[in-house]
C-alpha positions in Angstrom: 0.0 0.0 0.0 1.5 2.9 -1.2 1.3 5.9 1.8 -1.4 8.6 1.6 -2.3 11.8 3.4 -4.9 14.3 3.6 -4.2 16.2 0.0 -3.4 13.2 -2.0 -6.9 11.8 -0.1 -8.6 14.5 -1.9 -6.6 14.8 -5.1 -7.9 10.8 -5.1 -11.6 11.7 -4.5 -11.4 14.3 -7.4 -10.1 11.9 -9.8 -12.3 9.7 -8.7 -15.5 12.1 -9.0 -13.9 13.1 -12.5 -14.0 8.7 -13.7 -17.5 8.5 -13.2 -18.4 12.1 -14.4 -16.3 10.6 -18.0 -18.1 7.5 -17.9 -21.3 9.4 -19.0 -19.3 11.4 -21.8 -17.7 8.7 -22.6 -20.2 6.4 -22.8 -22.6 9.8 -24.8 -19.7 10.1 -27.6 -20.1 6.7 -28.2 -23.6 6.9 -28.8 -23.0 9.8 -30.9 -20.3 8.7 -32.8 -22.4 5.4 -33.9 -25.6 7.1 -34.5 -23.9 9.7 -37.2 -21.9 6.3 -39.0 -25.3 5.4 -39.3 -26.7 8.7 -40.5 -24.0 9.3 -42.8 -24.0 6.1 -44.6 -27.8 6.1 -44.8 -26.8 9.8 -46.5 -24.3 8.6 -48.6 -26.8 5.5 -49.7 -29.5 6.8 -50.3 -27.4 9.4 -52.5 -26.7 6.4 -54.4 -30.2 5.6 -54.9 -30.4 9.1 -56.5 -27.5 8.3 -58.9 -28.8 5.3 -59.9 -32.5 6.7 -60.4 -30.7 9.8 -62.3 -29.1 7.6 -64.5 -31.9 5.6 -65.5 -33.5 9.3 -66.3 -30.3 9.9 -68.1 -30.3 6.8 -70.6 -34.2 7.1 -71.3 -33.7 10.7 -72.5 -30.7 9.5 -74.4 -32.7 7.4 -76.2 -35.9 9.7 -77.0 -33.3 12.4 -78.1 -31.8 9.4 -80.5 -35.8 9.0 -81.5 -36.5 12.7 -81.8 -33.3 13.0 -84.4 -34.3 9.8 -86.2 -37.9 11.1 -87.0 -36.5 14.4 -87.9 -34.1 12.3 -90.1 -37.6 10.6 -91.4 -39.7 14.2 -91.9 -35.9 15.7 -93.5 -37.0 12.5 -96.0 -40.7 13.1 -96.4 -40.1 16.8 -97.2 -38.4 16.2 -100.5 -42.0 16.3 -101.2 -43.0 20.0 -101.3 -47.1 18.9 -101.0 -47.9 17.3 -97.2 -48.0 14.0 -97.0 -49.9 11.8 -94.5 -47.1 10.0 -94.0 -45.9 13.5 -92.9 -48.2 13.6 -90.3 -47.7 10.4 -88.8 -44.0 11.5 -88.5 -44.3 14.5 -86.8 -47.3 12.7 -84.4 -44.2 10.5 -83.2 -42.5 13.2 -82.8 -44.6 15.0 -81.0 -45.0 12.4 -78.6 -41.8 11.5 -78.1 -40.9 15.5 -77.2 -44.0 15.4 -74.8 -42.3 12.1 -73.4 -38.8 13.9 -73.2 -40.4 17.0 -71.3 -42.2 14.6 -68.9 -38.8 12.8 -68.4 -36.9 16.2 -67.8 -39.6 17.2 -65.0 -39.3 13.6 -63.3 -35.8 14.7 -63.1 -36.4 17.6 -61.7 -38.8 16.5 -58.9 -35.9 14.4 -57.9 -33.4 17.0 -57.9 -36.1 18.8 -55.6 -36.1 15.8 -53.3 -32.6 15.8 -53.1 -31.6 19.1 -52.5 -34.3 18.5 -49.6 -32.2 15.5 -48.4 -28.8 17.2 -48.7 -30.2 20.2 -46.6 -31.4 18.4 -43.7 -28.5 16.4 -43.6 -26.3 19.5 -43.8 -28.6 20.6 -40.8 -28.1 17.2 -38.7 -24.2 17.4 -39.2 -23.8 20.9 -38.2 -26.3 19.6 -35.1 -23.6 16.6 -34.3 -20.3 19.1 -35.2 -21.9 21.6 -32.3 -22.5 18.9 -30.0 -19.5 17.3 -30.9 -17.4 20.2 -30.1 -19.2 20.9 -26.8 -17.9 17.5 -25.3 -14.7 18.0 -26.3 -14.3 21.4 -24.8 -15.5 20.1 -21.6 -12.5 17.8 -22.0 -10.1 20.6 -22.7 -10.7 22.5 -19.8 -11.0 19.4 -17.3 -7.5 18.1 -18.6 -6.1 21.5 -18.7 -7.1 21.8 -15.0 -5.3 18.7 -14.1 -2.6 18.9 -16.4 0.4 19.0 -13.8 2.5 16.2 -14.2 2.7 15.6 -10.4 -1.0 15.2 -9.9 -1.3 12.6 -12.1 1.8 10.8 -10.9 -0.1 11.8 -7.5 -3.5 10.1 -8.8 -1.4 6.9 -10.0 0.5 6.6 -6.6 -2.4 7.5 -4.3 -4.1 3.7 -5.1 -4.6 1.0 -2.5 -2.5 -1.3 -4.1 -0.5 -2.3 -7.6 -3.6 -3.5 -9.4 -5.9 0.0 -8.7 -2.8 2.2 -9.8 -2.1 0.5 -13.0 -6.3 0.9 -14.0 -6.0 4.5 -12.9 -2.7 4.7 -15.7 -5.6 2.9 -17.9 -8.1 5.8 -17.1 -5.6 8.4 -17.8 -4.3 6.3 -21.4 -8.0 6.3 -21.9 -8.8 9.8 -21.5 -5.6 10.5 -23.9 -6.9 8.5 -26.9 -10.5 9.8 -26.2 -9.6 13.3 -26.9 -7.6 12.2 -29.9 -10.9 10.2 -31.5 -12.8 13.1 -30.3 -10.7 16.0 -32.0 -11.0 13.2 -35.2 -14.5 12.8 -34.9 -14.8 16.7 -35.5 -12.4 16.7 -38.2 -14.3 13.8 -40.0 -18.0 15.4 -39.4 -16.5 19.0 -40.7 -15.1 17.2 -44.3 -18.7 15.4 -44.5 -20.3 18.6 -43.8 -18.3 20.9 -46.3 -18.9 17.6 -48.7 -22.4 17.9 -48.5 -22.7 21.6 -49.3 -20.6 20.6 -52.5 -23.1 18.5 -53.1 -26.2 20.7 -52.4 -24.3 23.4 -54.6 -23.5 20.6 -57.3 -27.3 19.8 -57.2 -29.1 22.9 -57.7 -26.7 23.4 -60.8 -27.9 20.5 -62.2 -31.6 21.7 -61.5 -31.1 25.0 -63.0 -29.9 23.3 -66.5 -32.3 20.8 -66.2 -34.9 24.0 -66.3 -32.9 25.5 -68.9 -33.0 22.3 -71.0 -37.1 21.7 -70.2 -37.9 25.0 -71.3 -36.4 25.0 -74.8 -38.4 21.5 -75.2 -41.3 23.2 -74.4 -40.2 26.0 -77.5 -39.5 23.1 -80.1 -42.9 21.2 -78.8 -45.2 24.4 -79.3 -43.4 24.6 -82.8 -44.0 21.3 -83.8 -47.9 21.2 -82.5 -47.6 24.9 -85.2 -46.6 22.1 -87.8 -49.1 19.5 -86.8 -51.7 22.2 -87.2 -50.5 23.5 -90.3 -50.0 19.6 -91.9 -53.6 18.6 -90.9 -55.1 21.7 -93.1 -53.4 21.1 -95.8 -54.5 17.3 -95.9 -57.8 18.3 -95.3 -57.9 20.3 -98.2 -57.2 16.8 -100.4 -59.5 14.2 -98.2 -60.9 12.7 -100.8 -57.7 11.0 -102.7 -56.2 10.0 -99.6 -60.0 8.5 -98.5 -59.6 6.4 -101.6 -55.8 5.7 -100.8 -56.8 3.9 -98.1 -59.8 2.3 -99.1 -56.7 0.7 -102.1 -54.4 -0.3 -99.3 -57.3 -1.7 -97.2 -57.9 -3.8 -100.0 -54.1 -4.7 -100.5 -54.1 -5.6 -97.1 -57.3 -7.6 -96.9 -56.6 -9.5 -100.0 -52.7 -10.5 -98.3 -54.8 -11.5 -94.5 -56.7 -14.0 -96.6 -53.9 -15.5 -98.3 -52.3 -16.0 -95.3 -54.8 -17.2 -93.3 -55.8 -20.5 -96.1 -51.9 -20.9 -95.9 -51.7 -21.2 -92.2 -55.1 -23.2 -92.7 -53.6 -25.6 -94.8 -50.7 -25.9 -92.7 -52.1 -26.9 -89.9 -54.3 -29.4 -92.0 -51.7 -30.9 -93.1 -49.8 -31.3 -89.6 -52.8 -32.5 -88.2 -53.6 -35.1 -90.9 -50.1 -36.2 -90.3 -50.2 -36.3 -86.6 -53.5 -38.3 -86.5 -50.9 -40.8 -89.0 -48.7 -41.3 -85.8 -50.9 -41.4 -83.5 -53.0 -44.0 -85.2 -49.7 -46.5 -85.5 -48.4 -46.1 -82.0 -51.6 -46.7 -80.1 -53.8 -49.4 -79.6 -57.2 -49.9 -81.7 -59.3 -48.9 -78.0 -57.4 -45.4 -77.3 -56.9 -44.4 -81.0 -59.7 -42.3 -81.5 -59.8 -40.6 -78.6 -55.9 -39.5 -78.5 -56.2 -38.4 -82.3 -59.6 -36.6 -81.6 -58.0 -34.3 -79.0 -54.6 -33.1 -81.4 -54.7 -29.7 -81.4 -53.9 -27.1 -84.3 -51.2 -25.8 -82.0 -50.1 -29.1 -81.3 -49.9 -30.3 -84.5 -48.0 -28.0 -86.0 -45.0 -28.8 -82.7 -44.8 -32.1 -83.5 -41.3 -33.0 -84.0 -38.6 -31.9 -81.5 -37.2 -29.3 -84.3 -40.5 -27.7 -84.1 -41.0 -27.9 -79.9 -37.7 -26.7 -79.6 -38.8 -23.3 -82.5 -41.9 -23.1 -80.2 -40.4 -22.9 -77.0 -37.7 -20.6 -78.0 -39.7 -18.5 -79.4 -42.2 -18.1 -76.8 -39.2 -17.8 -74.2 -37.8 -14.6 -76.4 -41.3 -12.8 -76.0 -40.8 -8.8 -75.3 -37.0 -9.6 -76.7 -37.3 -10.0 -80.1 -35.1 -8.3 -82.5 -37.1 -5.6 -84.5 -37.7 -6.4 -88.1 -35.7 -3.6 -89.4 -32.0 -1.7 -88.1 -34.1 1.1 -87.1 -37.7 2.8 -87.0 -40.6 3.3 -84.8 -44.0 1.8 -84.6 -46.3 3.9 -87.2 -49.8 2.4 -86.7 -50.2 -0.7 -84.1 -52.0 -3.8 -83.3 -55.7 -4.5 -83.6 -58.3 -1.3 -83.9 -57.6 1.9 -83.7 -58.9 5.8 -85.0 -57.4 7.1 -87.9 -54.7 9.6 -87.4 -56.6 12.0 -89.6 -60.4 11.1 -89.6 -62.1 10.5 -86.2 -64.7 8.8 -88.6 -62.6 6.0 -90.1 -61.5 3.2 -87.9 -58.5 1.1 -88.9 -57.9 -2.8 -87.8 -54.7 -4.0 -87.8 -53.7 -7.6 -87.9 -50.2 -6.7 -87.2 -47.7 -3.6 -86.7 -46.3 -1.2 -89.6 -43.2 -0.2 -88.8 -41.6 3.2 -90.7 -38.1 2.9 -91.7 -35.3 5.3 -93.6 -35.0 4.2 -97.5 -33.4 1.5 -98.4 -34.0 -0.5 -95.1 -33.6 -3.8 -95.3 -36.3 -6.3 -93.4 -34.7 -9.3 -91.4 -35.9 -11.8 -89.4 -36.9 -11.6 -85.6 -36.1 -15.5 -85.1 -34.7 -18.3 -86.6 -36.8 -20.8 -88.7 -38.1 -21.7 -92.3 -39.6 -19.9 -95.1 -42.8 -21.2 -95.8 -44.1 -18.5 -98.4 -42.9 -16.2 -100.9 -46.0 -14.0 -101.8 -47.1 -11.4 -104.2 -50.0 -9.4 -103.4 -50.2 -6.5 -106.7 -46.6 -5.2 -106.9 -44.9 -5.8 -103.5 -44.0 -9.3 -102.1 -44.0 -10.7 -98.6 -42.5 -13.4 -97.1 -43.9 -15.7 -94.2 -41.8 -17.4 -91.8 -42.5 -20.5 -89.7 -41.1 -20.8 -86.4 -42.5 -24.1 -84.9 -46.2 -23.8 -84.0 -45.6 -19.6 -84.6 -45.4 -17.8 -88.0 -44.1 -14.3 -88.6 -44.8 -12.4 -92.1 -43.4 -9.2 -93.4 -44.6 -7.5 -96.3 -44.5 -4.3 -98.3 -41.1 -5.4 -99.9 -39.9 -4.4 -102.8 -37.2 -7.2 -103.6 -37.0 -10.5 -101.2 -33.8 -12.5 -101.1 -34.8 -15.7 -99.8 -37.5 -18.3 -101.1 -39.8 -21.1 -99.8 -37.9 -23.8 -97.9 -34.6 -21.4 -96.7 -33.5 -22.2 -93.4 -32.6 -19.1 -91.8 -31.0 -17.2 -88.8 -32.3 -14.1 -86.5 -31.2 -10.9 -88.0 -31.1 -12.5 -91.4 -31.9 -10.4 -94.4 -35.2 -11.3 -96.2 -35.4 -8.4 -98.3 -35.9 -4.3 -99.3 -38.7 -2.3 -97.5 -40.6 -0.5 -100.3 -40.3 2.9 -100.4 -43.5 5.3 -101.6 -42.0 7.8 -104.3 -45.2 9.7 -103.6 -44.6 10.6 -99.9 -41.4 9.3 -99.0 -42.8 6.7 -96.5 -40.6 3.3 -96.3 -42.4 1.1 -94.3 -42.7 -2.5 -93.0 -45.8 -4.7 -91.8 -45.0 -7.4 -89.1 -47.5 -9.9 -88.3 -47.0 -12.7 -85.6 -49.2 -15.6 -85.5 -49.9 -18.7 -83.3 -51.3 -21.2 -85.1 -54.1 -19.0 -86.5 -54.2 -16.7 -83.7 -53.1 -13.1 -84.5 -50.5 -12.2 -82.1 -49.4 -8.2 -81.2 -46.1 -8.0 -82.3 -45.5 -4.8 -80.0 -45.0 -7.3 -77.2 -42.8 -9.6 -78.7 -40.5 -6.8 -79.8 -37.7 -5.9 -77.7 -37.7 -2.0 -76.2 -36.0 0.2 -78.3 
């Protein structure tokens, strides 16, 4: 026992006071300290939530800029043409839309960056919270060690102890009390270079808000142009209704004339799988379960008979919303099933498939492997149907084909030259996707441009 007197009694009982006064701030930083890890990561993660959102925003108005220049590419075509076209007016309709769509995405943007900034400012408000509070503590620790920091009391305060083992945790205490001040004077550093960081951010932030504005704004300009255009388009076609009323009554024609064809070829096919399938299963069962099993063979089923054909089927079906489109480039013109007229409210149009508009010179390919089954001529274009197991694909409105009845071929594969209208300008495609003699839309089997 090492000897004590009166003064070192109470130099004890004041280092002793001053242990269990630091347990509390001690114990208090550490709350703190893991509480702002926890609000600065959440900070910094959910900041990445906001980059990846952004970025998302980014690559979609990529693209409808890339769709905005292609029609104007389309329209620059068109316009050769001094006379408006309807062809014309579809155009700039896609347009049109796909400018509203860019404006929309701009303003999604923006209501982020709104959100943000609204984020970054409270969190610039909880760190300067913590830096105050942090600095607080640690000038309570500055003055209590600056109070005790002669050398002799602490040597006093080590010496003054019971015995060996209570002397070396007071050296513990006062080790303790040493790195403390160290991590706290860190801890202040750190939550100062996070808050400056932040304001970067915030500053960062409303700069991207203001362009995003700027950007919105002159969108808005072109859109109010192009509705001018729309305007101006629709009166001039109005003024020649009746040839393009007996345009389309011709192309209905065209059109219904090529459905019927295709539909007694598709018939025929699946007569003829059928027949053959009733065949097979007539020699592989016995006389009692015959009928029955070759009763229930399906048209679908028929036509997947052999394990070429399941395996077309299934891939196909497996590649629906993936397909490749059946030209390079281009944009849906008119879709699936029935739908008003672009120019007469009167006039409805039914679709059994997609038309797809095109540059000139586009070349129509093939959204899946499988076999030619028809090369067909309906007045002066051709088009070609493709069978893919129990599924058939045609395209038509070609002006030259490059394959014929019986080819084996390859996604992507050329089939022939779109057929461009030297009246208008319009090059354009029609995809139809069957099962069996089901009319599929092809806007769902296509991938997403």
């Amino acid at each position: 026992m090492f000897p004590v007197n009166l003064k070192y009694c109470l130099l004890f009982r004041k280092f002793q006071s001053a242990l269990f006064t630091m347990r509390g701030p001690f114990s208090a930083w550490i709350s703190v300290f893991l509480r702002f890890s926890l609000m600065i990561s959440l900070v910094f993660l959910s900041h990445d939530g906001f980059s990846q959102s952004k970025k998302e925003l980014q690559n979609k108005k990529a693209q409808l800029q890339k769709d905005i220049e292609y029609t104007n590419k389309l329209l620059s075509q068109t316009k050769k043409n001094k006379s408006a076209s309807l062809n014309q007016l579809v155009t700039l309709n896609k347009k049109i839309s796909k400018r509203s769509e860019l404006i929309n995405t701009i303003a999604t943007e923006i209501n982020g960056v709104d959100k943000e900034i609204g984020k970054v400012s409270g969190n610039i408000e909880e760190l300067n919270r913590q830096l105050n509070n942090l600095k607080k503590q640690y000038t309570g620790m500055l003055y209590y060690a600056y109070k005790n920091q002669n050398s002799y009391s602490r040597m006093m305060f080590i010496f003054s102890a019971e015995d060996f083992n209570q002397a070396w945790k007071r050296m513990k205490y006062l080790r303790l009390l040493s790195d403390y001040r160290v991590q706290q004077r860190n801890m202040i550093v750190s939550v100062q270079d996070s808050l400056n960081g932040k304001k970067q951010v915030l500053q960062s932030v409303k700069q991207d808000k203001s362009s995003l504005l700027t950007v919105q704004e002159q969108q808005k300009q072109l859109l109010d142009k192009e509705k001018k255009d729309q305007v101006k388009t629709l009166n001039s076609l109005t003024s020649k209704e009746k040839k393009y009323r007996n345009d389309l009554k011709a192309k209905q024609k065209q059109e219904q004339l090529l459905a019927t064809k295709i539909e007694n070829i598709i018939r025929k096919e699946i007569e003829m799988a059928q027949e053959a399938a009733r065949k097979k299963a007539a020699s592989s069962v016995t006389a009692s379960t015959s009928k029955k099993k070759i009763e229930t063979i399906s048209s679908t089923s028929a036509l997947a008979s052999t394990p070429e054909a399941i395996r077309l089927s299934n891939n196909f079906e497996s590649n629906k919303g993936r397909l490749p489109w059946p030209v390079e480039q281009g944009f849906i013109s008119s879709s699936f099933g029935r739908h008003t007229h672009p120019l007469w409210r009167d006039v409805v149009v039914n679709n059994n498939g997609v038309d797809i508009n095109s540059s000139k010179g586009a070349k129509a390919r093939a959204v899946f492997e499988g076999t030619v089954l028809r090369v067909i001529m309906v007045v002066d274009k051709y088009a070609v149907l493709v069978q893919h197991g129990e599924y058939f694909t045609l395209y038509s409105n070609l002006q030259e084909v490059y394959v014929k009845s019986g080819d084996k071929i390859i996604t992507k594969e050329i089939l022939g030259l779109v057929q461009t209208n030297e009246d208008d300008g319009k090059t354009e495609v029609h995809l139809e996707i069957w099962k069996g003699s089901n009319k599929m839309d092809p806007e769902i089997w296509l991938a997403k441009n």
